[in-house]
N, C-alpha and C positions, 0 to 999 in steps of 0.2 A: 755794289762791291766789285773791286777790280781784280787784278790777277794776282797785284802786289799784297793786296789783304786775305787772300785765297794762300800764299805763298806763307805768309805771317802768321798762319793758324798751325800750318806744318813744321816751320821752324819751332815754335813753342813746342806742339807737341812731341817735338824729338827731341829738346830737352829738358821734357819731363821724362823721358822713357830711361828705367835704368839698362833697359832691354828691349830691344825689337821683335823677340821674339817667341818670350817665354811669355803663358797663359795657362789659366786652369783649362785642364782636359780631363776627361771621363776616362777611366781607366779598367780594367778586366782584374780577375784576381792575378794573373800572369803577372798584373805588369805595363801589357801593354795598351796602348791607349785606343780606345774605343771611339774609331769614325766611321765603322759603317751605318749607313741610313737603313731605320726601321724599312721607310718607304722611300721613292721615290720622290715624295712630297715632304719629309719628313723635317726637312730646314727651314722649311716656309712658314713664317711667321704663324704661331697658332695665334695669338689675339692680334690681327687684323681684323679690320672692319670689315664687315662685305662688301664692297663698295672698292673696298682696295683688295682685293683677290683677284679681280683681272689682271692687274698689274703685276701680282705676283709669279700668277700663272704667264704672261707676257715676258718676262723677265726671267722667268726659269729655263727656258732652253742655251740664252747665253752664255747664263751662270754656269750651266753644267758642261754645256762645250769646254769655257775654260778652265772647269775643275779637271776637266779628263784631255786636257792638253790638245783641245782636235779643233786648234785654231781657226783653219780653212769653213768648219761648219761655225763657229763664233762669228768672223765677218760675215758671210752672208745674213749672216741677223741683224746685221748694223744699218743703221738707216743711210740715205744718200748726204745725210748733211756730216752723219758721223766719219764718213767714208773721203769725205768730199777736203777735208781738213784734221791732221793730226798732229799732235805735240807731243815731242821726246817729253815731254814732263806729266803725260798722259802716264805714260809706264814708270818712269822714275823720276819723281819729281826734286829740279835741281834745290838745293839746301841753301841758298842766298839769293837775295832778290836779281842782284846785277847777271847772273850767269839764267837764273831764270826767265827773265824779260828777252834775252840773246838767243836763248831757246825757243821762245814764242816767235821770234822774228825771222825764222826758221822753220817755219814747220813746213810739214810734208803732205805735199796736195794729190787730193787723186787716189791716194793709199790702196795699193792691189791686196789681195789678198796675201802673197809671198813675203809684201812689205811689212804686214800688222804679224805676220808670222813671225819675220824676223826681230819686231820689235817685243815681241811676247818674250824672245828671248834675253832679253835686257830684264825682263820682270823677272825671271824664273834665277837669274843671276843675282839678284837684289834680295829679291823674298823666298826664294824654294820655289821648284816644282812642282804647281796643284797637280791633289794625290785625291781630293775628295771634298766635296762641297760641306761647309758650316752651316753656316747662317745667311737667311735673307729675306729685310725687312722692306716696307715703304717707310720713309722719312719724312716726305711730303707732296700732297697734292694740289698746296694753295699756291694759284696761279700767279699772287702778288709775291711770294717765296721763290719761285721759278723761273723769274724775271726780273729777280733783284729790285723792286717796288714797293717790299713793304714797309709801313709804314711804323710798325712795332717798333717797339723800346730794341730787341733787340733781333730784328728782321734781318740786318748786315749780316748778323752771325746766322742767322738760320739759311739764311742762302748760300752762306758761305760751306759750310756742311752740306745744303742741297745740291747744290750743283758745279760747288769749286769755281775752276776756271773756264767754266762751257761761254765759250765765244756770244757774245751780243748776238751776231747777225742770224744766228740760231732762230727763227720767226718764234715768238712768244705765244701766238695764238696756234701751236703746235705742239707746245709742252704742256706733260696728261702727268706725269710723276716722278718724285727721286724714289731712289732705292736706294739702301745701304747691303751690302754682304758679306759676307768672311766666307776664306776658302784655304782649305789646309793646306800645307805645303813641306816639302822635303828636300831640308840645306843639302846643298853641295857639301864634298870634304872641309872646303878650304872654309865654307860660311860652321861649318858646325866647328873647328877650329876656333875662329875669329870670337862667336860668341863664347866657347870656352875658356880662352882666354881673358873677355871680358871678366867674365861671374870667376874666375881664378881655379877653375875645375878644368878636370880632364874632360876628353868628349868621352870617353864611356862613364864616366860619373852624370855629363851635363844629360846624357840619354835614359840615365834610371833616375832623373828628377821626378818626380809625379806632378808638376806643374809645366813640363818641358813639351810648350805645344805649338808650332811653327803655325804662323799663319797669314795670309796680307788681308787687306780689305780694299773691297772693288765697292766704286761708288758709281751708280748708273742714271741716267735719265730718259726717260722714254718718253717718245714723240709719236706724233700719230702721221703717217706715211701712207696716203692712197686707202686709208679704211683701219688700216693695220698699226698698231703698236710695236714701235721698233724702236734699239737701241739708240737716240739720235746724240750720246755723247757718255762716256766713261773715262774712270781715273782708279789709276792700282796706288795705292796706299799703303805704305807700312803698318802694323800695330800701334793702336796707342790707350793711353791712358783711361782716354775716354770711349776706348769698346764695351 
């Protein structure tokens, strides 16, 4: 699977979306919606296999960096291959192929930490503010899915969800798992506007919906790095249909 088929799944699913960013949420008698974690561990897939709870646990210091906005500790968990090569369509991926491909031919080598900071905040402009971690699952462990080889009826699509647009030159005999997660978020003014206007409500009406629940989804890949399980590629995600 290419970048242009990775790209083609996202166009589809934003227009299925009547909305980006309504979802059922857990709510309180108040009213108000209900994110904080039992535990610690509390978004981590309960039926995971055993087998995949390394991953899990691997994967969780990330996720929570970037649920609590503390960027600087998020890169340092990225591998050197993640680090080594970035794409503006990592954080907001462009909506047609041609402006997409322009962006790939572009991307940003080296990426310090100040950089992935600064490009966090392109995210947080698109999707909200992570205010508190959702969800977070493995997708897949099968190394012909990870490397875009399988042979399945419909292997293209499972790697296309596995690992998007993660570059070829990624060593294949280095890739250990995808991951899928959600992570809650809080629109700026102007975005809590935009989608009011979409749904034809005010933003204090769009705020006492009881399905009004802001969220993106982060798609990760973990690599093994010197011993260690590290970020070696991710992609922020709008909501869609198929969460």
């Amino acid at each position: 699977m290419n970048k242009i088929e990775a790209l083609s799944l996202s166009v589809v699913t934003a227009i299925l979306l009547p909305t980006m960013v309504i979802s059922c949420g857990e709510r309180t008698q108040g009213g108000k919606e209900k994110t904080a974690q039992k535990s610690e561990d509390d978004f981590l897939d309960k039926d995971a296999k055993p087998a995949e709870r390394s991953y899990l646990l691997a994967a969780k210091p990330f996720f929570i960096a970037i649920a609590n906005r503390k960027y600087a500790d998020a890169y340092a968990l990225l591998s050197s291959h993640a680090k080594a090569r970035m794409s503006f369509n990592q954080f907001t991926p462009a909506d047609d192929q041609a402006t997409f491909q322009q962006i790939e031919s572009n991307a940003y080598m080296n990426v310090t930490a100040e950089q992935f900071a600064y490009l966090m905040g392109y995210v947080e402009a698109a999707r909200g503010a992570p205010r508190a971690p959702k969800m977070l699952s493995v997708f897949s462990t099968d190394p012909d899915v990870l490397n875009r080889r399988s042979k399945e009826q419909f292997g293209a699509m499972d790697s296309m969800f596995a690992i998007g647009a993660m570059p070829d030159w990624i060593p294949a005999n280095i890739r250990r798992a995808s991951l899928r997660g959600q992570i809650h978020t809080e629109l700026s003014p102007q975005e809590l506007q935009k989608v009011a206007q979409q749904e034809g409500i005010s933003v204090e009406e769009l705020k006492k919906e009881e399905d009004f629940n802001p969220y993106l989804n982060l798609k990760a890949v973990l690599v093994e790095e010197g011993g260690q399980l590290k970020i070696g590629y991710f992609e922020f995600l709008p909501p869609s249909m198929l969460d």
